[in-house]
PDB file of N, CA, C and O in Angstrom:
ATOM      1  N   UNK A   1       1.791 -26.124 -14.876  1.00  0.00           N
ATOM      2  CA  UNK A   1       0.621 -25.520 -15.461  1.00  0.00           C
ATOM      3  C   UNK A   1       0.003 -26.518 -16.435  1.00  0.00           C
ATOM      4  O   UNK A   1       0.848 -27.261 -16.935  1.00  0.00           O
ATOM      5  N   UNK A   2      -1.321 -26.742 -16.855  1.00  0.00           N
ATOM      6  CA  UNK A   2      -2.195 -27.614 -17.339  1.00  0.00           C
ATOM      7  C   UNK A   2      -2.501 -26.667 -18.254  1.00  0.00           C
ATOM      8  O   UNK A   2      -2.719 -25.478 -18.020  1.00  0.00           O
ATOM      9  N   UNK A   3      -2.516 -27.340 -19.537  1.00  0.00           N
ATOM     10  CA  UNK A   3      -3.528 -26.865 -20.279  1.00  0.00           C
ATOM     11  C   UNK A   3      -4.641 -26.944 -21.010  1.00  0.00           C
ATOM     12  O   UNK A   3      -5.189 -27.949 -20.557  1.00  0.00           O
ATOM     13  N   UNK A   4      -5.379 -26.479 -21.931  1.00  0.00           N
ATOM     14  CA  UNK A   4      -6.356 -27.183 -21.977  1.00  0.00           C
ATOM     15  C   UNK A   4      -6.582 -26.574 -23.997  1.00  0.00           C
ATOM     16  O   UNK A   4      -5.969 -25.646 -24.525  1.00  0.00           O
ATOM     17  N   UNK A   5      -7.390 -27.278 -24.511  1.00  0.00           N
ATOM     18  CA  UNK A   5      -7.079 -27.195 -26.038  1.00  0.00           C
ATOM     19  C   UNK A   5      -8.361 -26.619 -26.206  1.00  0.00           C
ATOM     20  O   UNK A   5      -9.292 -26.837 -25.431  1.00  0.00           O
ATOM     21  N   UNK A   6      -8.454 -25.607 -27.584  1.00  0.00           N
ATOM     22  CA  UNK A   6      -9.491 -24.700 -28.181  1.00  0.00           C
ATOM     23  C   UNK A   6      -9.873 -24.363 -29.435  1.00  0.00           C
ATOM     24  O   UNK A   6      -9.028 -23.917 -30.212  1.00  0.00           O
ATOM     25  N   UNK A   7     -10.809 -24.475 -29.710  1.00  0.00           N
ATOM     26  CA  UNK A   7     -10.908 -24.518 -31.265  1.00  0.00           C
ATOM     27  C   UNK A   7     -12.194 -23.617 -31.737  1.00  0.00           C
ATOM     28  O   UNK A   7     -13.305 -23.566 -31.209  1.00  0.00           O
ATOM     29  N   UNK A   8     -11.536 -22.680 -33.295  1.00  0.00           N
ATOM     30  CA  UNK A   8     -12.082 -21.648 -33.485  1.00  0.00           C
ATOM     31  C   UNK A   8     -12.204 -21.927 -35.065  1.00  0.00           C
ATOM     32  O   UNK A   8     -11.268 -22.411 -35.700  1.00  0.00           O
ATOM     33  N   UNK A   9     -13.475 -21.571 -35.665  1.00  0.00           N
ATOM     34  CA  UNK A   9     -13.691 -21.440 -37.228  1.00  0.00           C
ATOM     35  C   UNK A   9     -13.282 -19.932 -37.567  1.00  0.00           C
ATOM     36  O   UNK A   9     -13.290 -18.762 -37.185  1.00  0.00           O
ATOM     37  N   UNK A  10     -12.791 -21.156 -38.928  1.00  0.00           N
ATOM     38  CA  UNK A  10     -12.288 -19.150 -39.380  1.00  0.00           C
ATOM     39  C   UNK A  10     -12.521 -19.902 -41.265  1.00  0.00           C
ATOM     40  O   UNK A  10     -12.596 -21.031 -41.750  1.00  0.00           O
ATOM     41  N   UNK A  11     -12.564 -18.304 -41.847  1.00  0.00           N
ATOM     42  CA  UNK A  11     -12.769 -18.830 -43.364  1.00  0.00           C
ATOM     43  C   UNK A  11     -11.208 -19.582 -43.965  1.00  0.00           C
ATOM     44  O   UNK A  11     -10.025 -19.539 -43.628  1.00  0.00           O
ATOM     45  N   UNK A  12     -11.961 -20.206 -44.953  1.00  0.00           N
ATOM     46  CA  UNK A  12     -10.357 -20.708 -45.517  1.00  0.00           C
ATOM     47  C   UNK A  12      -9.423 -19.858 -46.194  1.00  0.00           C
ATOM     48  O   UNK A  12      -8.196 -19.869 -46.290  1.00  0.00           O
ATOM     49  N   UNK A  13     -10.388 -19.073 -46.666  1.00  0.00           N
ATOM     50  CA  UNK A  13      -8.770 -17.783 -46.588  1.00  0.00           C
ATOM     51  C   UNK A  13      -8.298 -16.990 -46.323  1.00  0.00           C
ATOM     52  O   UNK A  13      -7.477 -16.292 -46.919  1.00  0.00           O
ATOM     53  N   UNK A  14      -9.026 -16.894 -44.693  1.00  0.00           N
ATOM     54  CA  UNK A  14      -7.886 -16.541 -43.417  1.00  0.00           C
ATOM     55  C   UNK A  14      -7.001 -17.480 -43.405  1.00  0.00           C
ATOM     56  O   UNK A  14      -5.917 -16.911 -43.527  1.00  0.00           O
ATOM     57  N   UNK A  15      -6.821 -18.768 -43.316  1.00  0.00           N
ATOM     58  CA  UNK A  15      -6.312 -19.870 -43.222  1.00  0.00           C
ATOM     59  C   UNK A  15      -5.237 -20.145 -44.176  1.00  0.00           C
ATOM     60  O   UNK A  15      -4.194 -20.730 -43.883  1.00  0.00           O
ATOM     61  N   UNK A  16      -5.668 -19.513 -45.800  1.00  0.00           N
ATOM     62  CA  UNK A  16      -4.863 -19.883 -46.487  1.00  0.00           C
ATOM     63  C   UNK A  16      -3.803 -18.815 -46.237  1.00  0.00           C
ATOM     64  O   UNK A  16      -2.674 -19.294 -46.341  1.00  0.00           O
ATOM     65  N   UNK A  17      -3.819 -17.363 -45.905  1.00  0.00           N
ATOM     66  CA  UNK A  17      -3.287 -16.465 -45.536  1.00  0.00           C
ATOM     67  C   UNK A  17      -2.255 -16.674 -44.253  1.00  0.00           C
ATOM     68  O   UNK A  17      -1.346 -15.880 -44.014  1.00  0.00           O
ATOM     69  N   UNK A  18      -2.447 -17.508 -43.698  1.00  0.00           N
ATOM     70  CA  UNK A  18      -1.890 -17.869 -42.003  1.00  0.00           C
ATOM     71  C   UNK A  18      -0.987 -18.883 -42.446  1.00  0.00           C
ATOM     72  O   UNK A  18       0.129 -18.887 -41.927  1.00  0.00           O
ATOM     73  N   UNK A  19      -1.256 -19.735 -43.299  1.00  0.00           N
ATOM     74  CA  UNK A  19      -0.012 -20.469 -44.245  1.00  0.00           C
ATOM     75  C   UNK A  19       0.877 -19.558 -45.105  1.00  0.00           C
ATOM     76  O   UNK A  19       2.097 -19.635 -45.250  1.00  0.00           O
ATOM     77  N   UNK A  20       0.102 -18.767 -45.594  1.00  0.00           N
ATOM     78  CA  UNK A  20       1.235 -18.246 -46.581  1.00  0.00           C
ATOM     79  C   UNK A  20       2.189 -17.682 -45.956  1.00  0.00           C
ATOM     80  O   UNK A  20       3.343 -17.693 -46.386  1.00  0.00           O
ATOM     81  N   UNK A  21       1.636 -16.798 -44.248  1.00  0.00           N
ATOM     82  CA  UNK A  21       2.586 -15.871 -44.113  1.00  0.00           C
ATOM     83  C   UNK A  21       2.992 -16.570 -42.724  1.00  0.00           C
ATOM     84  O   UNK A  21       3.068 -15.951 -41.662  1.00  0.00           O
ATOM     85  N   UNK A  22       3.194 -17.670 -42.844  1.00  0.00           N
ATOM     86  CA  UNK A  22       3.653 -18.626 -41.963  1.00  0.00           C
ATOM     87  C   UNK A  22       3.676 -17.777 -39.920  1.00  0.00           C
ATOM     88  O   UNK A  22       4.635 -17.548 -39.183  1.00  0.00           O
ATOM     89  N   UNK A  23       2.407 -17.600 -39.740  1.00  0.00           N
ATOM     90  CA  UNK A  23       2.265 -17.177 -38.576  1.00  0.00           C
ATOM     91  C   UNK A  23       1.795 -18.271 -37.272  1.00  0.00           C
ATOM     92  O   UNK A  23       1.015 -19.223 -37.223  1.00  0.00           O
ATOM     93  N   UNK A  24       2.105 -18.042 -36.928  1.00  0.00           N
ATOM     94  CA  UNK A  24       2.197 -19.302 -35.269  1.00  0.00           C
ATOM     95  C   UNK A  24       0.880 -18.843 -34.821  1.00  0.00           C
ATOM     96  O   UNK A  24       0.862 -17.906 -34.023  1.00  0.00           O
ATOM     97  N   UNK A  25      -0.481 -19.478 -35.301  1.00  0.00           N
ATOM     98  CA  UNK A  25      -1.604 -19.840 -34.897  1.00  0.00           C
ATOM     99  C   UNK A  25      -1.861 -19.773 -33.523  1.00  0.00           C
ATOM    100  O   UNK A  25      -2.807 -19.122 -33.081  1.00  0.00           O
ATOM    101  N   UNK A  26      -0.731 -20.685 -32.498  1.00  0.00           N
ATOM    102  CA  UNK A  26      -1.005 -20.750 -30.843  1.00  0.00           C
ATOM    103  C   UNK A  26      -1.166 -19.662 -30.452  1.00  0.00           C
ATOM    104  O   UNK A  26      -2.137 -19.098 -29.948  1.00  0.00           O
ATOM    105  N   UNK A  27      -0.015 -19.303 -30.732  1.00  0.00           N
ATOM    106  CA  UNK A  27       1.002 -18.046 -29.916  1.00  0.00           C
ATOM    107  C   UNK A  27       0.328 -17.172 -30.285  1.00  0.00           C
ATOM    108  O   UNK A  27       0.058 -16.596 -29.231  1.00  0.00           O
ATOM    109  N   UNK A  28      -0.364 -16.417 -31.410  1.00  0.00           N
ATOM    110  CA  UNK A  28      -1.335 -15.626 -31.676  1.00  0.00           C
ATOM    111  C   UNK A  28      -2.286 -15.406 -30.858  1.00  0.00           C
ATOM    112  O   UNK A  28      -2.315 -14.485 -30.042  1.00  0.00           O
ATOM    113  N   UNK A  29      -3.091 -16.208 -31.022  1.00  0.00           N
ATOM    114  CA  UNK A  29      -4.401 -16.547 -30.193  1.00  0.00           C
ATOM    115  C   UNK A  29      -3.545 -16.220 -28.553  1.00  0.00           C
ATOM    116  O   UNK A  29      -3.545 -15.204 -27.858  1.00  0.00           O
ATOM    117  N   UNK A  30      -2.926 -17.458 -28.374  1.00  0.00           N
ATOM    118  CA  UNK A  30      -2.525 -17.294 -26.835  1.00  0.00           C
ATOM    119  C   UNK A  30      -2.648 -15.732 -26.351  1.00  0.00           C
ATOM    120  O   UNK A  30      -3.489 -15.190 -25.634  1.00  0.00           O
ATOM    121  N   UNK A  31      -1.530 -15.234 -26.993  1.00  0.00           N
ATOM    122  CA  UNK A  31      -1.227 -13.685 -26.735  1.00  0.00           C
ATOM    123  C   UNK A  31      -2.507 -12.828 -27.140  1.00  0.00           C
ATOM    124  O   UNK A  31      -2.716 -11.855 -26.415  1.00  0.00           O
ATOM    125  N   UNK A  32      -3.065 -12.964 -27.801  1.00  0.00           N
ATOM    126  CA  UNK A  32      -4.346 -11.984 -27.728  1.00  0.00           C
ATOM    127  C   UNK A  32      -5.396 -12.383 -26.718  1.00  0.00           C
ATOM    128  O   UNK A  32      -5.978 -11.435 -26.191  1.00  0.00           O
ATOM    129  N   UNK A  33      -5.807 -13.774 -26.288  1.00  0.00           N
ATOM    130  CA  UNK A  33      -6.026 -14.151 -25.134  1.00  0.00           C
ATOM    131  C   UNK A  33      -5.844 -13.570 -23.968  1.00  0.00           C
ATOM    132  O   UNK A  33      -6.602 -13.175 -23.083  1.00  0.00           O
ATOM    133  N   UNK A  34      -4.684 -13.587 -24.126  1.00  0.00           N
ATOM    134  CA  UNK A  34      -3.762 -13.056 -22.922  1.00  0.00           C
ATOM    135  C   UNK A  34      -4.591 -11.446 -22.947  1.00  0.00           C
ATOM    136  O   UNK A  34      -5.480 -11.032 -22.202  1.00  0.00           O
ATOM    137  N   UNK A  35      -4.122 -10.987 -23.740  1.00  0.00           N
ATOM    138  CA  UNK A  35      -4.547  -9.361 -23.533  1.00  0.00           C
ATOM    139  C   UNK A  35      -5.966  -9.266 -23.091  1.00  0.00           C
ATOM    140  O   UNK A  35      -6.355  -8.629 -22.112  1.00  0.00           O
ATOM    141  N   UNK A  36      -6.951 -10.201 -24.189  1.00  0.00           N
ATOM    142  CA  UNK A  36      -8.491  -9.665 -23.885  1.00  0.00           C
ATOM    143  C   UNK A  36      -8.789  -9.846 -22.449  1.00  0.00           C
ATOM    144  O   UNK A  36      -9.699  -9.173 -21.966  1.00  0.00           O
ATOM    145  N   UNK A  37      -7.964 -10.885 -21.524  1.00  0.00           N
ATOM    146  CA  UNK A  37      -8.444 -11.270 -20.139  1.00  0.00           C
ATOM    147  C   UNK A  37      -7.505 -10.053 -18.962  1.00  0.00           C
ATOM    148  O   UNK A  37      -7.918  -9.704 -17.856  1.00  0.00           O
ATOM    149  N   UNK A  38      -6.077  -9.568 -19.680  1.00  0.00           N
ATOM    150  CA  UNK A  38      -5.654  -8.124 -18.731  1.00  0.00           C
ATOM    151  C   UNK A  38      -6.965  -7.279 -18.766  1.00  0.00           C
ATOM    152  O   UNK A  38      -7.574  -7.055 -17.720  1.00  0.00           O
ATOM    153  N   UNK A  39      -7.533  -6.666 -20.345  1.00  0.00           N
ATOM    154  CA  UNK A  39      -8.149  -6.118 -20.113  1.00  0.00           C
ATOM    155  C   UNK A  39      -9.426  -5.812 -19.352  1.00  0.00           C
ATOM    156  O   UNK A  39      -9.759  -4.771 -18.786  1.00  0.00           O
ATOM    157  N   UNK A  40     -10.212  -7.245 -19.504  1.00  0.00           N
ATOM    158  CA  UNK A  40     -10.821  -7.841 -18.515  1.00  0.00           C
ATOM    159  C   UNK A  40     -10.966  -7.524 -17.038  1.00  0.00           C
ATOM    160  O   UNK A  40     -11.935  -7.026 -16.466  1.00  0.00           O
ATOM    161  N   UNK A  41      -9.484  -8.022 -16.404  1.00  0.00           N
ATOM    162  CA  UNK A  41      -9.108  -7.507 -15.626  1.00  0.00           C
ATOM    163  C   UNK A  41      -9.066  -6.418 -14.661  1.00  0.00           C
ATOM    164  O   UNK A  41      -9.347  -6.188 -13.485  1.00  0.00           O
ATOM    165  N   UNK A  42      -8.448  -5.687 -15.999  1.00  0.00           N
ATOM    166  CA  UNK A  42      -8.341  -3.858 -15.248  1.00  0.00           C
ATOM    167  C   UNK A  42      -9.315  -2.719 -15.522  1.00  0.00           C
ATOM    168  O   UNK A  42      -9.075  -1.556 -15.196  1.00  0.00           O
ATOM    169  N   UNK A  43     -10.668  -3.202 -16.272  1.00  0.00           N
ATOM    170  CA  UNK A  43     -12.027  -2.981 -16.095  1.00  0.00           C
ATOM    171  C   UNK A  43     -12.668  -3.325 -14.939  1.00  0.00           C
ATOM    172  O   UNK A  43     -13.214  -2.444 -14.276  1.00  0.00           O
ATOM    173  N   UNK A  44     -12.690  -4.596 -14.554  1.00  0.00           N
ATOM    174  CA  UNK A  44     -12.955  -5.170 -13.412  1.00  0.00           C
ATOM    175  C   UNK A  44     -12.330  -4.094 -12.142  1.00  0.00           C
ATOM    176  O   UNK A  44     -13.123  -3.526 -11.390  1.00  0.00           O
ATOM    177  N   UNK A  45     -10.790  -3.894 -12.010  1.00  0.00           N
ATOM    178  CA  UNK A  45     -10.281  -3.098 -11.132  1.00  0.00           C
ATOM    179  C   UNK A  45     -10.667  -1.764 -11.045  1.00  0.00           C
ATOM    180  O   UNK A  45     -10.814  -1.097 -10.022  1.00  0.00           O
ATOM    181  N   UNK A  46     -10.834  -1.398 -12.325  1.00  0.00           N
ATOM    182  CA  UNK A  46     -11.184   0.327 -12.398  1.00  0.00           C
ATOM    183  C   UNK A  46     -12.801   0.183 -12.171  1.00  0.00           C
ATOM    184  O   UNK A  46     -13.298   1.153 -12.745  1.00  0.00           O
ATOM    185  N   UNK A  47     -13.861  -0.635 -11.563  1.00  0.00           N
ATOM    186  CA  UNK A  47     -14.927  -0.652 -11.227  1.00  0.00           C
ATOM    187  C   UNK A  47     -14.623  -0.864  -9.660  1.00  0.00           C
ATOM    188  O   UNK A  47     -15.297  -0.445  -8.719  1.00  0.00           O
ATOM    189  N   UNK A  48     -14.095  -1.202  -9.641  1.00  0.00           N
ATOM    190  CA  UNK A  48     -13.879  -1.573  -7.829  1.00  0.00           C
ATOM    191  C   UNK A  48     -13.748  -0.360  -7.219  1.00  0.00           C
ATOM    192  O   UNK A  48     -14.480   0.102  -6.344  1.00  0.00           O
ATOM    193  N   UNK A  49     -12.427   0.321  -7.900  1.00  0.00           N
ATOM    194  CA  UNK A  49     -12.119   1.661  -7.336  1.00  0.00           C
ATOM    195  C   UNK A  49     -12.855   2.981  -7.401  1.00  0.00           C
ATOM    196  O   UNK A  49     -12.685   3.903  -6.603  1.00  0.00           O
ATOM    197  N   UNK A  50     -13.978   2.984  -8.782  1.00  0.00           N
ATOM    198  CA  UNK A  50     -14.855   3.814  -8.897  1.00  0.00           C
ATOM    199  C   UNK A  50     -15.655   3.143  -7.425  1.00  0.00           C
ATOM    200  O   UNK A  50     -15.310   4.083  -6.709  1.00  0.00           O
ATOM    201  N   UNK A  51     -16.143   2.584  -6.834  1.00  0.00           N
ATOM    202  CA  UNK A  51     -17.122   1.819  -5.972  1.00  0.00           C
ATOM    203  C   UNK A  51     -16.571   2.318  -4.462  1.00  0.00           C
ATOM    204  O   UNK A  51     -17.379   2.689  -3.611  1.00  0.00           O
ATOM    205  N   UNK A  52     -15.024   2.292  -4.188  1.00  0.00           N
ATOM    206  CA  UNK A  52     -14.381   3.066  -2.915  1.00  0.00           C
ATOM    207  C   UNK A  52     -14.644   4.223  -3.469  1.00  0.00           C
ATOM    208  O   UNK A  52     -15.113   4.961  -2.602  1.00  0.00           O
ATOM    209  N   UNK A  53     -14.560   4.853  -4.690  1.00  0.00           N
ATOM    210  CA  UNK A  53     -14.498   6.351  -4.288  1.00  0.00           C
ATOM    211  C   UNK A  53     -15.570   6.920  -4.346  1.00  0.00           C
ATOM    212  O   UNK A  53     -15.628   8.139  -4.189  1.00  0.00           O
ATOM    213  N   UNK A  54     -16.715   6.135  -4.597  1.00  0.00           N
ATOM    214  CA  UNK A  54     -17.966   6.882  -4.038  1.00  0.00           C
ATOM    215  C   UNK A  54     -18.430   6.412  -2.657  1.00  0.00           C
ATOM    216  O   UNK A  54     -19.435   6.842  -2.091  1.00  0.00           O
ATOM    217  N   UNK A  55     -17.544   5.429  -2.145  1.00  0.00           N
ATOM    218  CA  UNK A  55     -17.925   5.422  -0.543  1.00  0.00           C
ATOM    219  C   UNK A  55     -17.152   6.261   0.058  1.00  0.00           C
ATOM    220  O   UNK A  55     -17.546   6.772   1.106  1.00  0.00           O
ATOM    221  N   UNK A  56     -16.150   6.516  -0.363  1.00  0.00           N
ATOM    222  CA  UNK A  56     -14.938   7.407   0.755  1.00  0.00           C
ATOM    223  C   UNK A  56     -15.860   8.940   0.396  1.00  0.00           C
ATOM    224  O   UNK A  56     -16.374   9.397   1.417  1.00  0.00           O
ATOM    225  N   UNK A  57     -16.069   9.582  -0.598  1.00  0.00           N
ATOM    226  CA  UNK A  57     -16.995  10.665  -0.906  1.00  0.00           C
ATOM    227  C   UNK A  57     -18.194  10.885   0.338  1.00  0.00           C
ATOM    228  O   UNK A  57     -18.637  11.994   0.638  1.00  0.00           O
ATOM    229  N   UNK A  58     -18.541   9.822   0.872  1.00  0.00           N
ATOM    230  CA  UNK A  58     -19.407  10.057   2.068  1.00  0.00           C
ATOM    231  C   UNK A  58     -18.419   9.990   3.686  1.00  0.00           C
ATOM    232  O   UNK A  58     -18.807   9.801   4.839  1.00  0.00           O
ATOM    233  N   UNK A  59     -17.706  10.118   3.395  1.00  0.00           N
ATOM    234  CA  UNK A  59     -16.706  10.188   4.248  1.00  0.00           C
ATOM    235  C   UNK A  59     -15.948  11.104   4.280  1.00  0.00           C
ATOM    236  O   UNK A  59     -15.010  11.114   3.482  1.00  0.00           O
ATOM    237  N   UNK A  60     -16.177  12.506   5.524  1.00  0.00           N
ATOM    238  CA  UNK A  60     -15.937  13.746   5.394  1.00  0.00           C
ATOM    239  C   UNK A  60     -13.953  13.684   5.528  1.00  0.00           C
ATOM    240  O   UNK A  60     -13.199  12.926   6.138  1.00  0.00           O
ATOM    241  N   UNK A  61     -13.775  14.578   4.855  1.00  0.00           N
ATOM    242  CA  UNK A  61     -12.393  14.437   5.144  1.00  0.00           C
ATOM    243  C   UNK A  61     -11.742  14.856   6.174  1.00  0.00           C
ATOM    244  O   UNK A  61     -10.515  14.903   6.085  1.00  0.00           O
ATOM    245  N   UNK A  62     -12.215  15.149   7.063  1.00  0.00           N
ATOM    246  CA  UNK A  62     -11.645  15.802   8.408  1.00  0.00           C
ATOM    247  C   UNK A  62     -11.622  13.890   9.080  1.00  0.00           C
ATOM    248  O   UNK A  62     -10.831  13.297   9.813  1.00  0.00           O
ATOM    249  N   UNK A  63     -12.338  13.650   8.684  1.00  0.00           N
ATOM    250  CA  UNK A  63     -12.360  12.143   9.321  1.00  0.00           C
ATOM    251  C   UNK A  63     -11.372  11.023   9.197  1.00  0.00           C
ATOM    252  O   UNK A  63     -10.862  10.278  10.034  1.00  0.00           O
ATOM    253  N   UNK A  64     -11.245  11.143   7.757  1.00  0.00           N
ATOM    254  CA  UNK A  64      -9.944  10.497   7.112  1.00  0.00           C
ATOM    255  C   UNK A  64      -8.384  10.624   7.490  1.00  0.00           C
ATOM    256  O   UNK A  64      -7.405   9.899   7.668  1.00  0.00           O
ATOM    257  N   UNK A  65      -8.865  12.427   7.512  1.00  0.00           N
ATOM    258  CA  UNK A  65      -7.165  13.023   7.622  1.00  0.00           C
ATOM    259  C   UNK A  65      -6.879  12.359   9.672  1.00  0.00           C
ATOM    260  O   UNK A  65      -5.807  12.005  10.162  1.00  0.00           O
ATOM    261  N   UNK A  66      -8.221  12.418  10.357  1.00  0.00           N
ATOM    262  CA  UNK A  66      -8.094  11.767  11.656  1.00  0.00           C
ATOM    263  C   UNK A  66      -7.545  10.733  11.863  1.00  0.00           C
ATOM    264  O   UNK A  66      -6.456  10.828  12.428  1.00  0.00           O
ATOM    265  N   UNK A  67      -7.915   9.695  11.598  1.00  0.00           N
ATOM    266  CA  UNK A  67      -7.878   7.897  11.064  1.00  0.00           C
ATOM    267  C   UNK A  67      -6.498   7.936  10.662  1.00  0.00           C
ATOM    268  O   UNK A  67      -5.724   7.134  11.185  1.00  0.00           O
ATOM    269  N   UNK A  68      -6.016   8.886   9.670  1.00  0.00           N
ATOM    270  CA  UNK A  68      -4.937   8.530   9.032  1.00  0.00           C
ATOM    271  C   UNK A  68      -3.673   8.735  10.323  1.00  0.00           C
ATOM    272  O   UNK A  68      -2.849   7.869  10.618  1.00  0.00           O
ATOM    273  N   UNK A  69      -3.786  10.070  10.946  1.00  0.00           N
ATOM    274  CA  UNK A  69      -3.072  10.241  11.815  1.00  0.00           C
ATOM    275  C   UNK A  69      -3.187   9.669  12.687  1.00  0.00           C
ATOM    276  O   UNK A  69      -2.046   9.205  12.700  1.00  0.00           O
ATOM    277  N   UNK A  70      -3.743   9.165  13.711  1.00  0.00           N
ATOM    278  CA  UNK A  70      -4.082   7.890  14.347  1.00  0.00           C
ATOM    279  C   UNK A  70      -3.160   6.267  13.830  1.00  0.00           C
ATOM    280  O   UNK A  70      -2.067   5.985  14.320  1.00  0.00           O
ATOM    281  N   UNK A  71      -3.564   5.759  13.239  1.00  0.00           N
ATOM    282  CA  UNK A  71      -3.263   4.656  12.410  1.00  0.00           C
ATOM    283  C   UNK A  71      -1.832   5.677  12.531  1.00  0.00           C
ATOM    284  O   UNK A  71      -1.346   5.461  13.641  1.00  0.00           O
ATOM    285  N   UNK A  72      -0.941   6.781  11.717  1.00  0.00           N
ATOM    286  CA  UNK A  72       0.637   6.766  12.422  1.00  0.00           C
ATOM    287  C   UNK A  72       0.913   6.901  13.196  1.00  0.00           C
ATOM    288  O   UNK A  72       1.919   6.300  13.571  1.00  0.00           O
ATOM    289  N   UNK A  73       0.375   7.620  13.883  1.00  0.00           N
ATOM    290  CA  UNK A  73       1.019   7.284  15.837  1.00  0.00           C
ATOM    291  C   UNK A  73       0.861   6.182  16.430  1.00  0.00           C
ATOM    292  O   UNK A  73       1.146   6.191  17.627  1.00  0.00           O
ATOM    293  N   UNK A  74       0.287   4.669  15.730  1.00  0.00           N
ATOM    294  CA  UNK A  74      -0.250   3.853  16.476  1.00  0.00           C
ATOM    295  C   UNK A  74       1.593   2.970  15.773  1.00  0.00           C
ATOM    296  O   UNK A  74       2.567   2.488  16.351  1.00  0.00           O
ATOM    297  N   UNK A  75       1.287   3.138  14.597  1.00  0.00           N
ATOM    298  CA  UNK A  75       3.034   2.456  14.186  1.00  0.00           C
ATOM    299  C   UNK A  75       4.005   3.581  14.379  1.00  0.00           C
ATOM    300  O   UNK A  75       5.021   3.031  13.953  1.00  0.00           O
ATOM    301  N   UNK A  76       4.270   4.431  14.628  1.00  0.00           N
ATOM    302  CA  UNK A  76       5.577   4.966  15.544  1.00  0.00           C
ATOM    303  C   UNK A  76       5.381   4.581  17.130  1.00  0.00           C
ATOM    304  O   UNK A  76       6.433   4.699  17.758  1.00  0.00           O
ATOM    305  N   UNK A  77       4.610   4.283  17.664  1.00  0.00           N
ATOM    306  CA  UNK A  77       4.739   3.258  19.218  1.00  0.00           C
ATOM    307  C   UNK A  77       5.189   2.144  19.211  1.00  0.00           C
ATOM    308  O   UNK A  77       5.992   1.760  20.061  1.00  0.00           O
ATOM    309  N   UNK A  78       4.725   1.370  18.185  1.00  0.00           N
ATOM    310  CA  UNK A  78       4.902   0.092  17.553  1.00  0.00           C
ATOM    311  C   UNK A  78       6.496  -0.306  17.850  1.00  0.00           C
ATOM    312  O   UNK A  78       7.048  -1.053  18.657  1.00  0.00           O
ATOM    313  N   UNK A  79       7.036   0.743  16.584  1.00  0.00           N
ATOM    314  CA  UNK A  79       7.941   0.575  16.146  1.00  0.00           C
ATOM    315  C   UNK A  79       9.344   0.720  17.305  1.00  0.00           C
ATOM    316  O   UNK A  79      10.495   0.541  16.906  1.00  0.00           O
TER     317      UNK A  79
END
């Protein structure tokens, strides 16, 4: 893995505070990083799935429950 370096202003006494209480600057950032881009993420995902479930909504369910049964009798032959 590569990484790559980042740099952020902050007042000096946030700074002097981050010395006093001797907190790991990287690893901070890293890990909140980390979180803001899951969250990112699983916004991104929970838009996708809102997006199938207003297409499957036009898709009567007698149709589905068809397809579905189909698609298993096609893998119990299979199998």
């Amino acid at each position: 893995m590569t990484y790559v370096t980042i740099s952020a202003k902050i007042s000096k006494e946030l700074y002097e505070k981050i010395k006093k209480y001797d907190i790991p600057i990287s690893k901070v950032v890293r890990r909140a990083l980390e979180e803001e881009v899951r969250a990112a993420e699983e916004e991104e995902i929970k838009k996708v799935f809102e997006r199938i479930g207003r297409i499957l909504e036009r898709i009567p369910s007698e149709e589905i429950t068809n397809l579905i049964r189909e698609n298993r009798e096609e893998n119990e032959t299979a199998i």
